[in-house]
N, CA, C and O atoms as CSV, one atom per row, in Angstrom:
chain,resi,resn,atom,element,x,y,z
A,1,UNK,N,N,-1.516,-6.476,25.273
A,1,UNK,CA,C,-1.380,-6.319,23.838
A,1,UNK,C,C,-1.756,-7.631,23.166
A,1,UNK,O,O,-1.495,-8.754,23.598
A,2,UNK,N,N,-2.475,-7.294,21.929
A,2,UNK,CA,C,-2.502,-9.036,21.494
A,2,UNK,C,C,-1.722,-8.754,20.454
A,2,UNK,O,O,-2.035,-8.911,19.274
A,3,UNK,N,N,-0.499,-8.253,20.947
A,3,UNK,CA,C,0.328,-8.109,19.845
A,3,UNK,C,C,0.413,-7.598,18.416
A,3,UNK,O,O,-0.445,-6.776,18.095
A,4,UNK,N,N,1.465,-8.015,17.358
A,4,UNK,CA,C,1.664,-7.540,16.090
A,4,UNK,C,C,1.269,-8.147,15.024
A,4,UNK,O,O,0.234,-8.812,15.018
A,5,UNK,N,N,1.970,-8.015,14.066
A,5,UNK,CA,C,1.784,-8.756,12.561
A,5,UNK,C,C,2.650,-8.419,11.299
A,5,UNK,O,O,2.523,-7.265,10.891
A,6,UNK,N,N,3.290,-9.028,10.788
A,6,UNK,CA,C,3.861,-8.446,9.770
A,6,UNK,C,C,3.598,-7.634,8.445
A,6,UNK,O,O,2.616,-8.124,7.887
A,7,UNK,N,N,3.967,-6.877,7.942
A,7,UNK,CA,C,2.425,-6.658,6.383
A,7,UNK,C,C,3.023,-7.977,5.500
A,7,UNK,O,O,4.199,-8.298,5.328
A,8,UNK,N,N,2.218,-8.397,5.177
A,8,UNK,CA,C,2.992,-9.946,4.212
A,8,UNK,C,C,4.120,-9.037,3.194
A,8,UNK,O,O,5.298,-9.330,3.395
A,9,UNK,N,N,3.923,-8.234,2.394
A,9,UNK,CA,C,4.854,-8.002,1.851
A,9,UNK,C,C,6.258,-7.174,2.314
A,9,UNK,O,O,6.103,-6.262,3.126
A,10,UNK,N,N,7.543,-7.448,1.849
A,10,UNK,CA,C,8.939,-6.764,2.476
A,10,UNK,C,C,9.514,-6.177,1.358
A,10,UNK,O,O,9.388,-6.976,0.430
A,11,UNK,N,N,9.956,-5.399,1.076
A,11,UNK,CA,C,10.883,-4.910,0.208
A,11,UNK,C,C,12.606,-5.196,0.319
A,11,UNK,O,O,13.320,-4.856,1.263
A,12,UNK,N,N,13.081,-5.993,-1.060
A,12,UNK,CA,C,13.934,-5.880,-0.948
A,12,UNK,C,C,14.726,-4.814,-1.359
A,12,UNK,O,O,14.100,-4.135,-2.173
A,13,UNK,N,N,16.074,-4.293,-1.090
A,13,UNK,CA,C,16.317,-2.874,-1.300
A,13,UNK,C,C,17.699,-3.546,-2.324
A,13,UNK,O,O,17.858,-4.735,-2.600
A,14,UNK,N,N,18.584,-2.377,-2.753
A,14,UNK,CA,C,19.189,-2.774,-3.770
A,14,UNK,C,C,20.295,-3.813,-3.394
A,14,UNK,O,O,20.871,-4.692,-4.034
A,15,UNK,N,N,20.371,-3.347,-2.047
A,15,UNK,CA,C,21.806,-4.037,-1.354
A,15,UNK,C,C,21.553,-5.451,-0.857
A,15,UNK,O,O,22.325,-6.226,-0.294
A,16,UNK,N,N,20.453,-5.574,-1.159
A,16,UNK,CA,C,19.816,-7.255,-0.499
A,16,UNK,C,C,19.740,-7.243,0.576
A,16,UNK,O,O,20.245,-8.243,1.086
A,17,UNK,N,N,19.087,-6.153,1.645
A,17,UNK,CA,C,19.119,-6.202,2.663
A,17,UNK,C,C,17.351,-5.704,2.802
A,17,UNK,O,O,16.933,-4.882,1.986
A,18,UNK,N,N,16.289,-6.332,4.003
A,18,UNK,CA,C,14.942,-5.952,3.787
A,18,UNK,C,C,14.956,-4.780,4.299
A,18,UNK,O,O,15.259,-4.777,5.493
A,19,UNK,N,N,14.668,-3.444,3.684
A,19,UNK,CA,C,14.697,-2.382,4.776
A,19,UNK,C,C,13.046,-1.396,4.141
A,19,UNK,O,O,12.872,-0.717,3.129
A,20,UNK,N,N,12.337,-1.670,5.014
A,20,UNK,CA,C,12.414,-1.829,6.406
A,20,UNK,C,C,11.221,-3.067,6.542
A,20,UNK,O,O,10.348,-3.248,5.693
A,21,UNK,N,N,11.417,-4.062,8.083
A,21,UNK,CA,C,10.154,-5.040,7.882
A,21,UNK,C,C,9.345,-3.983,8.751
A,21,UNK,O,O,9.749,-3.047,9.442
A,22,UNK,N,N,7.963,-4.490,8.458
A,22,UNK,CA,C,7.123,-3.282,9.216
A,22,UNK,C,C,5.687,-4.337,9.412
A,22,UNK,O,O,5.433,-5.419,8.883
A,23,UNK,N,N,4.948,-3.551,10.350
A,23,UNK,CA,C,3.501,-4.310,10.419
A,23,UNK,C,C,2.407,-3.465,11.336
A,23,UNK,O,O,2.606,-2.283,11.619
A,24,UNK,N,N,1.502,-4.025,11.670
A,24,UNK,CA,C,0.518,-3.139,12.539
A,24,UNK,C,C,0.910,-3.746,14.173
A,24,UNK,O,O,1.481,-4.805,14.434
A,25,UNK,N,N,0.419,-2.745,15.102
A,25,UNK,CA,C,0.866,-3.018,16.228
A,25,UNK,C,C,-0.634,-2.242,17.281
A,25,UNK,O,O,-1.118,-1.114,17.373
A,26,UNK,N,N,-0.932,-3.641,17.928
A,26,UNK,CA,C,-2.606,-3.097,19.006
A,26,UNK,C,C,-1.867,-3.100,20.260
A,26,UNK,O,O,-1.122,-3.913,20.807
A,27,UNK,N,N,-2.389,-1.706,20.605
A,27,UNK,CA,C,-2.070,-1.874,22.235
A,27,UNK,C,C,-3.604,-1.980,22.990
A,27,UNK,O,O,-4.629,-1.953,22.309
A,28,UNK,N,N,-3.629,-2.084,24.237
A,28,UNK,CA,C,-4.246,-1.884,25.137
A,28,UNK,C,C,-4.586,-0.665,25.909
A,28,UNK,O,O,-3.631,0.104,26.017
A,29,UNK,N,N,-5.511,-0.339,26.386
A,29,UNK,CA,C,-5.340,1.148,26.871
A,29,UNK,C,C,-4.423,1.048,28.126
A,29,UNK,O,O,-4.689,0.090,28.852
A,30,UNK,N,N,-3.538,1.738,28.469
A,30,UNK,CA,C,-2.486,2.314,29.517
A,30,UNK,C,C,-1.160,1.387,29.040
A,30,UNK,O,O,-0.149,1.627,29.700
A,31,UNK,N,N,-1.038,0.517,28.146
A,31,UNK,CA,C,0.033,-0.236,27.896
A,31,UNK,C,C,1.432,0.695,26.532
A,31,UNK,O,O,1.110,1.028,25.392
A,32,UNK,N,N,2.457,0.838,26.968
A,32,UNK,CA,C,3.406,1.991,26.347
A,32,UNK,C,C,4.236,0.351,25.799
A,32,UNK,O,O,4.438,-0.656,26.478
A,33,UNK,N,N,4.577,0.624,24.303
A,33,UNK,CA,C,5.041,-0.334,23.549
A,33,UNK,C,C,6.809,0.190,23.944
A,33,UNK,O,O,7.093,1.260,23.404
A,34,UNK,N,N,7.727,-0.313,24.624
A,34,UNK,CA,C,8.967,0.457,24.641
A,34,UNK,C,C,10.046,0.206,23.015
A,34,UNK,O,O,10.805,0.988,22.443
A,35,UNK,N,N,9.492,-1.803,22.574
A,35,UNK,CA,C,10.936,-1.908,21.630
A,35,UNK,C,C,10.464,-3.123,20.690
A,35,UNK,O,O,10.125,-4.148,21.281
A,36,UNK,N,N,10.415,-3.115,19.467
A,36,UNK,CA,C,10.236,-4.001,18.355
A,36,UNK,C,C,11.541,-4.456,18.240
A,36,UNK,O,O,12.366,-3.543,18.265
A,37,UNK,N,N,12.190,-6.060,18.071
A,37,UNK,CA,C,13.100,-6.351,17.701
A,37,UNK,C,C,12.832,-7.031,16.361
A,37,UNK,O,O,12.440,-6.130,15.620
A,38,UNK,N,N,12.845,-7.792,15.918
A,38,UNK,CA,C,13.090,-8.092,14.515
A,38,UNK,C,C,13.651,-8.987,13.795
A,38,UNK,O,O,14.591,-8.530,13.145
A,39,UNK,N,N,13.352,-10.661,13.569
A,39,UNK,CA,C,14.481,-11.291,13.178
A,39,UNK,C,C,14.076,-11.728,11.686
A,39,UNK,O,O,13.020,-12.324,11.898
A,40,UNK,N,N,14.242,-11.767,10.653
A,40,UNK,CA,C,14.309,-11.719,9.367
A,40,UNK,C,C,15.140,-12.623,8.544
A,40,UNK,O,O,16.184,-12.180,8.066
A,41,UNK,N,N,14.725,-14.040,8.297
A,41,UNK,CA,C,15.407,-15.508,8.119
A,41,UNK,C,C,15.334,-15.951,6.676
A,41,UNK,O,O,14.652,-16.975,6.635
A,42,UNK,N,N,15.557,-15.766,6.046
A,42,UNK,CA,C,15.592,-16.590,4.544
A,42,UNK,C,C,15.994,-18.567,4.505
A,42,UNK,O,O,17.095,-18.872,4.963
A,43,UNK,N,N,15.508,-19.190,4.219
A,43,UNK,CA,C,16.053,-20.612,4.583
A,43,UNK,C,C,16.685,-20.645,2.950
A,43,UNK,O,O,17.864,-20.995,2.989
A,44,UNK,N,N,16.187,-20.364,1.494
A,44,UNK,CA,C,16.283,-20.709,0.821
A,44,UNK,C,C,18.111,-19.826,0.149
A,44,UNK,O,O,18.811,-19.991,-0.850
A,45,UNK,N,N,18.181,-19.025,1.256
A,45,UNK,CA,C,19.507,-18.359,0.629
A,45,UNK,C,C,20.829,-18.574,2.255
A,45,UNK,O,O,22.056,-18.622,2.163
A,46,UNK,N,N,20.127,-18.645,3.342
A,46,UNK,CA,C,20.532,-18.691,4.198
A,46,UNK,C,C,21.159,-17.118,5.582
A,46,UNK,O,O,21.795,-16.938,6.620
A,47,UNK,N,N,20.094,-16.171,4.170
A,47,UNK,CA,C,20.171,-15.157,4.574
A,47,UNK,C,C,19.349,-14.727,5.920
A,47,UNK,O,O,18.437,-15.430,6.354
A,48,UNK,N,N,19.777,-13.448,6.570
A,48,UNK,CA,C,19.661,-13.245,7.864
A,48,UNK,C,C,19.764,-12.014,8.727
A,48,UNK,O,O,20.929,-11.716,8.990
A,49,UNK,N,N,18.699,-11.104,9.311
A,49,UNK,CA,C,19.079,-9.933,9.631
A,49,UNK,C,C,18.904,-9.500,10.808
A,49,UNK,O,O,20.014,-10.003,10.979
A,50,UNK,N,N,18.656,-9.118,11.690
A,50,UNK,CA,C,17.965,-8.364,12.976
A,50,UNK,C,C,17.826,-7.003,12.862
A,50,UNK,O,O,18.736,-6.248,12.522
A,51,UNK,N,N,16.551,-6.630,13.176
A,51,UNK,CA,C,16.349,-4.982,13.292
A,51,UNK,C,C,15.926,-4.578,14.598
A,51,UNK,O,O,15.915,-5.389,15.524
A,52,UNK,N,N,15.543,-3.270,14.756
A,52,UNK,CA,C,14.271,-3.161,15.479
A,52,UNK,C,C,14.137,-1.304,15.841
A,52,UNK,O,O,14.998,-0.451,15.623
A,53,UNK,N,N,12.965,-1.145,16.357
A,53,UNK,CA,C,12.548,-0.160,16.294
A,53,UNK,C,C,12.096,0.134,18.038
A,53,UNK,O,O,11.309,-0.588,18.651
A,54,UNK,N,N,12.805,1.370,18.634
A,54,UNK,CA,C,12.196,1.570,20.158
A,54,UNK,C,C,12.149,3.204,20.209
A,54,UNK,O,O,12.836,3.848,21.001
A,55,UNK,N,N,11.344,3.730,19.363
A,55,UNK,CA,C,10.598,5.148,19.357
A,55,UNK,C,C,9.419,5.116,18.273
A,55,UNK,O,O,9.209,4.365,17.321
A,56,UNK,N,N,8.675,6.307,18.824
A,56,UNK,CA,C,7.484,6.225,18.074
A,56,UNK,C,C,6.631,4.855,17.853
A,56,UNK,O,O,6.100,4.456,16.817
A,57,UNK,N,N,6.664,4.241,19.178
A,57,UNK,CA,C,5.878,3.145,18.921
A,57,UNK,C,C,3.894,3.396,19.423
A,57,UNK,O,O,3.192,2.479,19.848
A,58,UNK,N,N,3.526,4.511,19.252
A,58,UNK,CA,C,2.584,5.037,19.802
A,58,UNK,C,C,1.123,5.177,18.401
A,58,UNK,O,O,-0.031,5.599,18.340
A,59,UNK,N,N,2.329,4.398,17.325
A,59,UNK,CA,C,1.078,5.211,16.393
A,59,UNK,C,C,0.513,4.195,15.508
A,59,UNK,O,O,0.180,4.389,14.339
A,60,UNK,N,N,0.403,2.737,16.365
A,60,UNK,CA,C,-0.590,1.511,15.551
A,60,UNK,C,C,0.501,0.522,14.693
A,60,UNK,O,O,0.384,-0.660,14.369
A,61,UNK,N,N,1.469,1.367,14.490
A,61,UNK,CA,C,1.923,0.582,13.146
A,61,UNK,C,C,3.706,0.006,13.752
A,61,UNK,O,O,4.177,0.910,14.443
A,62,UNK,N,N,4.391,-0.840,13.670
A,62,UNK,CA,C,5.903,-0.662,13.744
A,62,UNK,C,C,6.770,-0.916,12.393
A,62,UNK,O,O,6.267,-1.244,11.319
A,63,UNK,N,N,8.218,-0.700,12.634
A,63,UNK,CA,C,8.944,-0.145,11.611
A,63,UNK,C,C,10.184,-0.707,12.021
A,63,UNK,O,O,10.546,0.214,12.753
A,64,UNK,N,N,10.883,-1.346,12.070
A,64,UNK,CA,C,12.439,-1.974,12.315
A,64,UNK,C,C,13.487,-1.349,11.240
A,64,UNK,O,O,13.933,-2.009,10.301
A,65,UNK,N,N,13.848,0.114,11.515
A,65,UNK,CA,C,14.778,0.639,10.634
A,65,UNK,C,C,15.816,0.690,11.723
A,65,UNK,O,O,16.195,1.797,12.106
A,66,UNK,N,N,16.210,-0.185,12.148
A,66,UNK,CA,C,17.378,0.130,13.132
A,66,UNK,C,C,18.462,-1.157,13.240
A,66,UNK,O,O,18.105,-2.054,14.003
A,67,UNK,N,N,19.463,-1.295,12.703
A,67,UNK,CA,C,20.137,-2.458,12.726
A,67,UNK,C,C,20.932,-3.028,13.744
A,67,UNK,O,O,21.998,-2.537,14.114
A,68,UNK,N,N,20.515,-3.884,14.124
A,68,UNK,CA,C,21.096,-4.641,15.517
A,68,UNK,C,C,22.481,-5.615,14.614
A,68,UNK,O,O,23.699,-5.618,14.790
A,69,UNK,N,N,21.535,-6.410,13.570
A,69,UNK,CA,C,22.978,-7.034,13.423
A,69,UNK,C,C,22.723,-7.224,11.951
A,69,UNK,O,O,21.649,-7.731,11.626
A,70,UNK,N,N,23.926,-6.739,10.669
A,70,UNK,CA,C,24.996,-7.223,10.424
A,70,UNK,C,C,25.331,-5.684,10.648
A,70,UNK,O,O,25.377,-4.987,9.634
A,71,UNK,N,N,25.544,-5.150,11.755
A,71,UNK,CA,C,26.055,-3.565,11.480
A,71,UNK,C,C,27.461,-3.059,10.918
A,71,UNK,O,O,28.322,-3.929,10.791
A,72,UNK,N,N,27.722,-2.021,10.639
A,72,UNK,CA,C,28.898,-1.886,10.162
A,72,UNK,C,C,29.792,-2.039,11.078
A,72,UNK,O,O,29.026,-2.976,11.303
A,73,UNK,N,N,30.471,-2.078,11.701
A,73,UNK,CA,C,31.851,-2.111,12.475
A,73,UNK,C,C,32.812,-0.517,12.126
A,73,UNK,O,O,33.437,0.052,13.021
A,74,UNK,N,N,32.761,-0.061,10.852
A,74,UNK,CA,C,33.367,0.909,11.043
A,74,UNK,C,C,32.578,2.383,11.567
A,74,UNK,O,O,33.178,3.413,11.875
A,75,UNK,N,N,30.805,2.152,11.581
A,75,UNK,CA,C,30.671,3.392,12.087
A,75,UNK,C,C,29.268,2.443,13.780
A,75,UNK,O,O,28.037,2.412,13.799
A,76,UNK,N,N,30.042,2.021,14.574
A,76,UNK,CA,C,29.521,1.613,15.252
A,76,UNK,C,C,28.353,2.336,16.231
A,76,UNK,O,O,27.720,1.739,17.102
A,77,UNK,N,N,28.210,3.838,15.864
A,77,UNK,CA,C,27.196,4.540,16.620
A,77,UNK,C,C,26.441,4.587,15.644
A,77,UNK,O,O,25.674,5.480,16.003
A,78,UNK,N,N,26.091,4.259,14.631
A,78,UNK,CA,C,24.907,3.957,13.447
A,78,UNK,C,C,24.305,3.611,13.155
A,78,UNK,O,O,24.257,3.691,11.928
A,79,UNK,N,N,23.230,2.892,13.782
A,79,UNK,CA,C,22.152,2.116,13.325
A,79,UNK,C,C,21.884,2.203,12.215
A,79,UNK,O,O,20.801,1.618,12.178
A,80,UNK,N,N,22.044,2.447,11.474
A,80,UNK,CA,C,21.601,2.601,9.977
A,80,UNK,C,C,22.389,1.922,8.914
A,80,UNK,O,O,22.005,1.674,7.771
A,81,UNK,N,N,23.771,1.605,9.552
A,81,UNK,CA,C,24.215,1.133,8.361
A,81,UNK,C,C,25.138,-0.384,8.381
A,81,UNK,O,O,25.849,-0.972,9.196
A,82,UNK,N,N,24.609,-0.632,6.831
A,82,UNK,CA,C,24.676,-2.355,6.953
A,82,UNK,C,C,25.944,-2.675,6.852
A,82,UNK,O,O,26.678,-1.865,6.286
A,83,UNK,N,N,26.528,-3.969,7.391
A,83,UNK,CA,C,27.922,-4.504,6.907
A,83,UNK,C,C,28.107,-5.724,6.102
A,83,UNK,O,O,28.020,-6.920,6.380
A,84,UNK,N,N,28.518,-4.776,4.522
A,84,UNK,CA,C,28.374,-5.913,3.576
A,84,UNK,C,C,27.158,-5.526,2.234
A,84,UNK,O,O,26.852,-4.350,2.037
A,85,UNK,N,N,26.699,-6.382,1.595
A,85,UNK,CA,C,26.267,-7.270,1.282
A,85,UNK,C,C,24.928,-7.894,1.181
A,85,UNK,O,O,25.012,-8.663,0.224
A,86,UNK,N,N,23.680,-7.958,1.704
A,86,UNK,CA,C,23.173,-8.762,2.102
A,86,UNK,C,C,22.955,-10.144,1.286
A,86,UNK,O,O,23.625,-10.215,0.255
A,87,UNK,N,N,22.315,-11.002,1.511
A,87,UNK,CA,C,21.912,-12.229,0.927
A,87,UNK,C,C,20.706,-12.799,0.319
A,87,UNK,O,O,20.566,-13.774,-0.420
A,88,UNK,N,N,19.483,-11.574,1.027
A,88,UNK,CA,C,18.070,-12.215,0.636
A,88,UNK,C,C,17.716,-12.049,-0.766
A,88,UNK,O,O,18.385,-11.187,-1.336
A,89,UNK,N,N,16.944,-12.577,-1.391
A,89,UNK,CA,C,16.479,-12.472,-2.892
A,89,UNK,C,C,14.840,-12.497,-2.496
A,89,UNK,O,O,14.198,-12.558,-1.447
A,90,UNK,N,N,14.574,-12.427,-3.731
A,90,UNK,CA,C,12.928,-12.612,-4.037
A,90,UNK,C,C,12.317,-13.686,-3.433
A,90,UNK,O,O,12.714,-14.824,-3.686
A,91,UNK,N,N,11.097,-13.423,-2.410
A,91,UNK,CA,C,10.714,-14.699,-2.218
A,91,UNK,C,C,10.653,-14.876,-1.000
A,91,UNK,O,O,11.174,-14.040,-0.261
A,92,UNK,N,N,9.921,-16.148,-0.399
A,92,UNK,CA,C,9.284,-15.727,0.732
A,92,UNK,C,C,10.607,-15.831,2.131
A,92,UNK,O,O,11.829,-15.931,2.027
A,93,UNK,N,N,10.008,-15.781,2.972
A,93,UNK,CA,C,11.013,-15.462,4.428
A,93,UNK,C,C,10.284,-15.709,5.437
A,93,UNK,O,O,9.069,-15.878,5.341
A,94,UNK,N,N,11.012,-15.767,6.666
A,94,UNK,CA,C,10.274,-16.024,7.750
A,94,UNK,C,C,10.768,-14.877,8.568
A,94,UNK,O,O,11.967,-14.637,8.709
A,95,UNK,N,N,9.907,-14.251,9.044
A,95,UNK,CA,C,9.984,-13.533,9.828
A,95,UNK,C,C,9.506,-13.464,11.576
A,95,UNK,O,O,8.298,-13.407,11.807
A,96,UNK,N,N,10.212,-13.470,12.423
A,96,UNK,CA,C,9.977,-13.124,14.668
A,96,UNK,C,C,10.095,-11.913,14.859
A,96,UNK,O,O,11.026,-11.206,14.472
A,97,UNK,N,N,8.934,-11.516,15.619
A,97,UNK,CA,C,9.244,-10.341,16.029
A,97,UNK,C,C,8.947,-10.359,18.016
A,97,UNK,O,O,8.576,-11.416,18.525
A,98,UNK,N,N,9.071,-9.649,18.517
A,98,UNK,CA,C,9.062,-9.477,19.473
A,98,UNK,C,C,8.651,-8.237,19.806
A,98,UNK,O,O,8.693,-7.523,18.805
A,99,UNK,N,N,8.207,-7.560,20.925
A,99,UNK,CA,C,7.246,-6.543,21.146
A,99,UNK,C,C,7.784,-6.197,23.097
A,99,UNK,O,O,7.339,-7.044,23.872
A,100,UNK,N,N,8.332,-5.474,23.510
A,100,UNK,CA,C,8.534,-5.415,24.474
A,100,UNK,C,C,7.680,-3.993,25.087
A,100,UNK,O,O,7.856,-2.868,24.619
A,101,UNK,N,N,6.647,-4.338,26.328
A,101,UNK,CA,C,5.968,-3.512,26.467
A,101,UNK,C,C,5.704,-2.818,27.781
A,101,UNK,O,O,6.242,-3.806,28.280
A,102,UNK,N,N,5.433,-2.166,28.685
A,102,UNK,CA,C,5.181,-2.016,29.614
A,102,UNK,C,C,3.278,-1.514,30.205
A,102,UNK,O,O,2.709,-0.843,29.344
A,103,UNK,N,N,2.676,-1.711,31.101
A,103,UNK,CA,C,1.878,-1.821,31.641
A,103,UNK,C,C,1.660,-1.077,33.092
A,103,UNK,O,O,2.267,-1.770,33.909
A,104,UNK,N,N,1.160,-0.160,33.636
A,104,UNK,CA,C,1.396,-0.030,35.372
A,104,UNK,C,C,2.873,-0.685,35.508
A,104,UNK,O,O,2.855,-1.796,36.038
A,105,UNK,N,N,4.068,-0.231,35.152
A,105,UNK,CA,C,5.000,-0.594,35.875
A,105,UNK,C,C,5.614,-1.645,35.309
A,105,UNK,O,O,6.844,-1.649,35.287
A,106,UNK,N,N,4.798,-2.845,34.686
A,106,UNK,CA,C,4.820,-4.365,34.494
A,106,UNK,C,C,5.499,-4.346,33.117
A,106,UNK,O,O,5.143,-3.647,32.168
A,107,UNK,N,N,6.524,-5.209,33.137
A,107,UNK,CA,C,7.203,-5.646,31.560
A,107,UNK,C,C,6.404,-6.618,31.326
A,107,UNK,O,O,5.851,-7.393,32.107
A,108,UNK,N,N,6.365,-6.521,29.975
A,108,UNK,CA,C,5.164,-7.391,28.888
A,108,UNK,C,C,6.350,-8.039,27.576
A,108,UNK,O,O,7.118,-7.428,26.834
A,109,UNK,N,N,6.095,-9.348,27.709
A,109,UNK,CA,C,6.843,-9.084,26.136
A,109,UNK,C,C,5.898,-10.075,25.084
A,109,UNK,O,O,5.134,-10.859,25.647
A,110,UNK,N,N,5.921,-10.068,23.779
A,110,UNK,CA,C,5.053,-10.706,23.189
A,110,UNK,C,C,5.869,-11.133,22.044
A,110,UNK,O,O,6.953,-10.684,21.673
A,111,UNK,N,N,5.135,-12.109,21.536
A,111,UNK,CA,C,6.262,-12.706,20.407
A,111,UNK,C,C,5.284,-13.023,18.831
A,111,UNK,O,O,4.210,-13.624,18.853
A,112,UNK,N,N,5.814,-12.574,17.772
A,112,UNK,CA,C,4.831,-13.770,16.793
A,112,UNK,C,C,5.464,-13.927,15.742
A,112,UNK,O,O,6.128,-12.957,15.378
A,113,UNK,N,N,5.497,-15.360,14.762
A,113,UNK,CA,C,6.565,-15.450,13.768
A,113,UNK,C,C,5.054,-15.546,12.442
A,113,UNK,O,O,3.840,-15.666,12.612
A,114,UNK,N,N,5.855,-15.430,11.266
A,114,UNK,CA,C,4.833,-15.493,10.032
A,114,UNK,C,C,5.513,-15.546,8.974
A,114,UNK,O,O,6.608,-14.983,8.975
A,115,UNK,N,N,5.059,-16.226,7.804
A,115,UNK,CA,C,5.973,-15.828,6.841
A,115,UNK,C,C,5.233,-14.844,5.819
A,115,UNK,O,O,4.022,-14.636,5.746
A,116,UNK,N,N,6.711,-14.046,4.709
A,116,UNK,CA,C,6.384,-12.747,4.654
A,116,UNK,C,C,7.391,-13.070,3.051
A,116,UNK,O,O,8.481,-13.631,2.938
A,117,UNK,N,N,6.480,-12.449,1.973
A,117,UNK,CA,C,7.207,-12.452,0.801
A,117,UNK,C,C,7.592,-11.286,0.741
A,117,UNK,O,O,6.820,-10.357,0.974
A,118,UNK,N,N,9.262,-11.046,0.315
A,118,UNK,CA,C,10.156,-10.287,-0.310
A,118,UNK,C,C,9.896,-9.719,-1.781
A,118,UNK,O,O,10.146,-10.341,-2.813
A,119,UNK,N,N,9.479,-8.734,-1.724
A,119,UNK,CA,C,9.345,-8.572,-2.945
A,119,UNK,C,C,10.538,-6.973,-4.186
A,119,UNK,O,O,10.352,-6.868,-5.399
């Protein structure tokens, strides 16, 4: 894979949380993408999220609608839902992603950071 990319722009949603970061994603022929993780950094607010996405990674593009962390605590089988709050505002961010892949058998993982305005 030569890996991903972010789309430069993120949406912030009402709750101040980015949902969803997303970008394009190249595979290789015989290479199965298994898991997008997601880390989503604000320096200027100190805000901070993790996502990621491990289905439907077959169709060029990825999507991190799945919350690893600030999750709720009260519905802990939920990926979907946030705990809190968030922190990010308008403006740019840094965004890591990670790409975990398989090959004939072989784990692949790939990494790339970029920054990405919130809008």
């Amino acid at each position: 894979m030569a890996g991903g990319k972010f789309d430069y722009t993120v949406s912030l949603a009402a709750n101040n949380w980015v949902q969803w970061p997303e970008g394009p994603l190249r595979r290789v022929a015989g290479e199965t993408v298994v898991r997008v993780e997601v880390w989503l950094m604000q320096k200027s607010t100190g805000a901070i999220q993790m996502t990621y996405q491990y289905q439907n990674l077959d169709l060029g593009t990825w999507r991190a609608d799945r919350i690893w962390w600030p999750r709720d605590p009260n519905y802990p089988n939920d990926p979907t839902k946030w705990n809190g709050t968030g922190r990010f505002q308008i403006g740019p961010a840094m965004g890591t992603a990670v790409a975990i892949s398989t090959i004939g058998g072989n784990q692949h993982v790939y990494w790339w950071s970029e920054e990405v305005e919130i809008i």
